[in-house]
C-alpha positions in Angstrom: -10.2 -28.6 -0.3 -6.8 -28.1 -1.0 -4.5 -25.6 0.7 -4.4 -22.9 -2.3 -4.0 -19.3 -2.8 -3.0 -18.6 0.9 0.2 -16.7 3.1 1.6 -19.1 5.8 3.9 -16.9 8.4 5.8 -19.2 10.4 9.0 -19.3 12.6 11.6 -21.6 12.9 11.3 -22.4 17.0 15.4 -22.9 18.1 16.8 -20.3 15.6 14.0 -17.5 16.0 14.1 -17.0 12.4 10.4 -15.9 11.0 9.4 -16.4 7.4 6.4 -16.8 4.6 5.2 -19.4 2.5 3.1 -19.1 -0.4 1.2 -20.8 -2.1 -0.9 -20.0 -5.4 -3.1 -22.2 -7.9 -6.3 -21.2 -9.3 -5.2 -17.6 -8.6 -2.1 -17.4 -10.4 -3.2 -19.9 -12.9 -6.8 -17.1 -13.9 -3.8 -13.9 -13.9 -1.9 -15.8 -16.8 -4.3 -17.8 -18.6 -6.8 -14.4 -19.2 -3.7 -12.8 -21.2 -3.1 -16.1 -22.7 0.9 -15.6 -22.0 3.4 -18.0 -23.5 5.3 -20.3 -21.4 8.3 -17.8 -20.6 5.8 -15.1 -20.1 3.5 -17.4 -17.7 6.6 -18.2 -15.9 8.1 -14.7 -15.6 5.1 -12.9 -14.5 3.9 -15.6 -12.1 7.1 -15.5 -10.1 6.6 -11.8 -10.1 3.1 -12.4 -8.7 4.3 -14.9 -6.0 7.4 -12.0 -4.9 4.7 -9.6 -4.9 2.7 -11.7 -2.3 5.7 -12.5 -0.1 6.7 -9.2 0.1 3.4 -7.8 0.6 2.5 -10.5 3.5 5.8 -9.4 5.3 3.8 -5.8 6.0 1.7 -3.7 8.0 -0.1 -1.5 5.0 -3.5 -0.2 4.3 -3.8 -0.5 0.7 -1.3 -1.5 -2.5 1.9 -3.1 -2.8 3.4 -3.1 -6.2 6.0 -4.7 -8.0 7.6 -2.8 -11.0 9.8 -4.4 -13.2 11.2 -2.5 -16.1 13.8 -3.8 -18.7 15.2 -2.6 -22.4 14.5 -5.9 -23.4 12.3 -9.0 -24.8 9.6 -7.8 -22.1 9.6 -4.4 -21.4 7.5 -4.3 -18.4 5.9 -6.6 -15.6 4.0 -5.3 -12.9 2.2 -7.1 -10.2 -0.1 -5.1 -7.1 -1.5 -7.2 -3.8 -4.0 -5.4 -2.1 -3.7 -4.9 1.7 -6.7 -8.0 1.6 -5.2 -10.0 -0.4 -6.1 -9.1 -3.8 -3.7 -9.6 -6.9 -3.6 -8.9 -10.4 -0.9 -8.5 -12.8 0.4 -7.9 -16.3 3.2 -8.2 -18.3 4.5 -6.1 -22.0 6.9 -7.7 -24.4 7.7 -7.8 -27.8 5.8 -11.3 -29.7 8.5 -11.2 -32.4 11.8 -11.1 -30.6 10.1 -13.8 -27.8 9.3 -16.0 -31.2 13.1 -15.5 -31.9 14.1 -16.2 -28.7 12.1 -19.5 -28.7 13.0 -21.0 -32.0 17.1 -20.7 -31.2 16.8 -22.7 -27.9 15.8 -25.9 -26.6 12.9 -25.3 -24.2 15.2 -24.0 -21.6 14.1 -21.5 -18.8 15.2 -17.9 -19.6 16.8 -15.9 -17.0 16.1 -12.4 -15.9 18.6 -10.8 -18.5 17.7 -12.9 -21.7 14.2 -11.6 -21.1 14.2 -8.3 -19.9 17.6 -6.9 -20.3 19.1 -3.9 -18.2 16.6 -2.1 -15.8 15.2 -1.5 -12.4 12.9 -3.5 -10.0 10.5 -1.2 -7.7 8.3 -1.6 -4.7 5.9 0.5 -4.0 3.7 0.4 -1.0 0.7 3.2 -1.7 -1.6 3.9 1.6 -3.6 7.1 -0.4 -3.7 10.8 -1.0 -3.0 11.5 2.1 -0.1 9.4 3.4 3.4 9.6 2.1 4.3 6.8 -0.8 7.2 4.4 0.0 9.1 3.0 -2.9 12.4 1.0 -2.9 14.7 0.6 -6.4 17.2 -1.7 -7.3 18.7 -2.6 -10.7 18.0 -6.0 -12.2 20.7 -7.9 -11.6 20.2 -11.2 -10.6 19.2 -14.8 -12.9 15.9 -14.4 -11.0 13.4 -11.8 -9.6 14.2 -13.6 -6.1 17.6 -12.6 -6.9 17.3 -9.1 -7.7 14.9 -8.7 -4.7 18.2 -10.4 -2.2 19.5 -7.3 -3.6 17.6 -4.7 -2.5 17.2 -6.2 1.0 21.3 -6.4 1.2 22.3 -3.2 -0.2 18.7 -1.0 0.9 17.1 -2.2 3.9 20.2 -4.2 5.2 18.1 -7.2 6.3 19.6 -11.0 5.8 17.0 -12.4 3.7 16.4 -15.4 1.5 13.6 -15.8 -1.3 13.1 -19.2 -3.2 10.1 -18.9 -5.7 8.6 -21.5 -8.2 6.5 -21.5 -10.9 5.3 -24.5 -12.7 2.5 -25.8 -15.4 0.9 -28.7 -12.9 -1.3 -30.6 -14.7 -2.2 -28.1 -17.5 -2.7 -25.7 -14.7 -0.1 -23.0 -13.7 1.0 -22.9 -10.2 3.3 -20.9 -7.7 5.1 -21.2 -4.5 7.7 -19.1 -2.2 9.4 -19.3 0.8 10.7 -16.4 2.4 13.0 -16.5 5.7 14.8 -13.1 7.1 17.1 -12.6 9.8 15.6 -9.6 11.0 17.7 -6.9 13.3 16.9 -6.0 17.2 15.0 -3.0 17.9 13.3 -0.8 14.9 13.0 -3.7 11.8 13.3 -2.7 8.2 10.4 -1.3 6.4 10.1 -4.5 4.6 9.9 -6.2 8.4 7.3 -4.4 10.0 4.8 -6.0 12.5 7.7 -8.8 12.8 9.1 -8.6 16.2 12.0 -11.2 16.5 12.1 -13.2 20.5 15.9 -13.0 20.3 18.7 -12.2 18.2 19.5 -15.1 15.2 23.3 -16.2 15.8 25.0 -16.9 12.6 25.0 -20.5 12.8 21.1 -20.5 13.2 20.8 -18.5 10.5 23.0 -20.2 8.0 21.1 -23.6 9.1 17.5 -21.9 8.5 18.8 -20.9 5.3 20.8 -24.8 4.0 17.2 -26.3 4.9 15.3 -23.9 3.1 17.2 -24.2 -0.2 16.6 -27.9 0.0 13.0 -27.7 -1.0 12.7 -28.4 -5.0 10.0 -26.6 -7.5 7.7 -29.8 -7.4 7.6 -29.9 -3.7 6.4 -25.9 -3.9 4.4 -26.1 -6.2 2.8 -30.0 -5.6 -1.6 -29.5 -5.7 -1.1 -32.5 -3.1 1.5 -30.6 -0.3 0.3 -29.0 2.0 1.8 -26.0 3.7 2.2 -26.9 6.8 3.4 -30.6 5.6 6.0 -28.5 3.6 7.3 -26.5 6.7 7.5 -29.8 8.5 9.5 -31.4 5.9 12.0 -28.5 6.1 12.1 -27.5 10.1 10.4 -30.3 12.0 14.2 -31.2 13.9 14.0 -27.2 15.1 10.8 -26.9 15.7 8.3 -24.6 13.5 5.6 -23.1 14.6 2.6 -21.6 11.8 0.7 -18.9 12.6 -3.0 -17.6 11.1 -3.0 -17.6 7.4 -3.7 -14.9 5.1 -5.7 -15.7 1.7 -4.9 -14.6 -1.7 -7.2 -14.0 -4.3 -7.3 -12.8 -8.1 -9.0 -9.4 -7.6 -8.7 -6.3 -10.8 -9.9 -2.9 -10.0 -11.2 -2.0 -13.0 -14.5 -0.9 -13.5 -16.4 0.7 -16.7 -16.3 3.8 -14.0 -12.8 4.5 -13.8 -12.5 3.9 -17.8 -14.9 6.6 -18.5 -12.5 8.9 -15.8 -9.3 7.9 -17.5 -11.3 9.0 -21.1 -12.4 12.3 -19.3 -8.7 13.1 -18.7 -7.9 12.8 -22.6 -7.3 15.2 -24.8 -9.6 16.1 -27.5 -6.8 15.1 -30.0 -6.5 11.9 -27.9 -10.0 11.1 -28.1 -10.1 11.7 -31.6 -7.3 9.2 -32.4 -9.0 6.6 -30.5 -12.4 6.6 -32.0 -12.9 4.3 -34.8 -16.5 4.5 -36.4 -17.9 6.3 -33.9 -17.2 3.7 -30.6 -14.0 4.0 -27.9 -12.8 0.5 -26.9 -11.1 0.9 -23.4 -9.4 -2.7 -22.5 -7.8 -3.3 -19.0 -4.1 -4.4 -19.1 -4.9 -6.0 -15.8 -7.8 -8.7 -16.6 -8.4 -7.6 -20.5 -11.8 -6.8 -19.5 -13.3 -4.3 -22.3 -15.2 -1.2 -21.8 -16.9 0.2 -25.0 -18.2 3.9 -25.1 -20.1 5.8 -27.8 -17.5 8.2 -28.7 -20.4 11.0 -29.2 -20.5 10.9 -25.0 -16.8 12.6 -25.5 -17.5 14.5 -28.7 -16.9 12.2 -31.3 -19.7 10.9 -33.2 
């Protein structure tokens, strides 16, 4: 079996520098392919789904992480939640038309953060219940990449040295993704996006700026290769320092949706809103998530 849909935590042994690695196939590849997302679209949301992970596998959390992306242009909205086990779903809104433009003036190039989603924010959100206090960190999209805007937030917000490569690639008429994720993380109380990591001794510079030079050295292919391994990855990149993998955490593709909660969302409607929804008599509830379909008699809610 291969080494898919997994978190790898790791440390680099003679700079004390922890990190992540991810790696995602059949799960990323179901989250795309059920929306049936063009190629910029797939890529997009699938390097929003591997962040997501990375982040989410750098904390100590009893529930959701989300990723939030919103933008004024081609694609309006991405969003991406891992569960505290490991479940992931996601979804992205955008506008056919101006994406068919987009496509037919180019040259099958990659399109960067701004050609697709304009000006906008990028927002985590880590959600533990009703009864604990929700944490959420903001930071504009600037960046070419999602990776980028998320170096961002760790320099200007939580003030942690971090580095993010992500990937996302059609293998083999199959979509896969991979990320590596290294942080120089501070003595004493960590950031919030650091929790539960507990550095042996301070990173010098030098160490760091090594870890770092290695790390961008690994290519898309080798991140996203079926036939890589994790651990044969970390080798590749640390095996003169030493690197040492610890127990990893698996991914899955997981939606939360259930006929259940539809029926609460259409109990929270207006009467008006009901009525505008019911066509001949039936209310067709579709999940943005998984575009699973929920159909109701619209009598149940006062509509016949």
């Amino acid at each position: 079996m291969r080494d898919d849909d997994l978190i790898r935590p790791f440390q680099v042994e003679a700079a004390g520098v922890r990190g992540r690695l991810i790696r995602l196939g059949p799960t990323v590849d179901e989250i795309v392919r059920r929306h049936a997302y063009p190629p910029p679209i797939a890529r997009l949301l699938g390097e929003g789904i591997a962040l997501a992970a990375i982040l989410a596998g750098a904390l100590k959390y009893d529930g959701v992480f989300s990723l939030q992306a919103k933008g004024d242009g081609i694609v309006r909205m991405l969003v991406v939640d891992c569960t505290s086990e490991g479940r992931l779903r996601g979804y992205a809104q955008f506008d056919t038309e101006a994406l068919d433009r987009l496509i037919a003036g180019t040259d099958g190039e990659r399109f960067t953060v701004p050609r697709l989603m304009g000006g906008g924010y990028l927002a985590f959100t880590v959600d533990q219940g009703d009864d604990t206090e929700r944490y959420q960190g903001i930071v504009p999209l600037e960046g070419a990449t999602l990776a980028e805007c998320a170096h961002k937030y760790f320099r200007d917000s939580e003030q942690v040295q971090t580095a993010i490569h992500i990937a996302m690639a059609d293998v083999g008429e199959a979509w896969r993704a991979g990320a590596i994720m290294v942080q120089r993380l501070p003595e004493g109380d960590p950031a919030m996006m650091a929790r539960g990591a507990e550095p042996d001794r301070s990173v010098s510079e030098e160490d760091w700026r090594r870890t770092v030079t290695l790390m961008a050295t690994v290519g898309e292919a080798e991140l996203t290769d079926p036939d890589l391994g994790p651990d044969e990855l970390l080798y590749r990149l640390y095996h003169e320092d030493g690197v040492r993998v610890f127990d990893t955490q698996p991914l899955a593709f997981g939606c939360r949706c259930s006929r259940e909660r539809a029926e609460r969302v259409l109990e929270a409607l207006s009467a008006e809103a009901i009525e505008d929804l019911t066509v001949d008599g039936r209310l067709d509830v579709t999940c943005e998530f998984c575009s699973s379909r929920y159909d109701f008699d619209g009598a149940a809610f006062g509509h016949g």
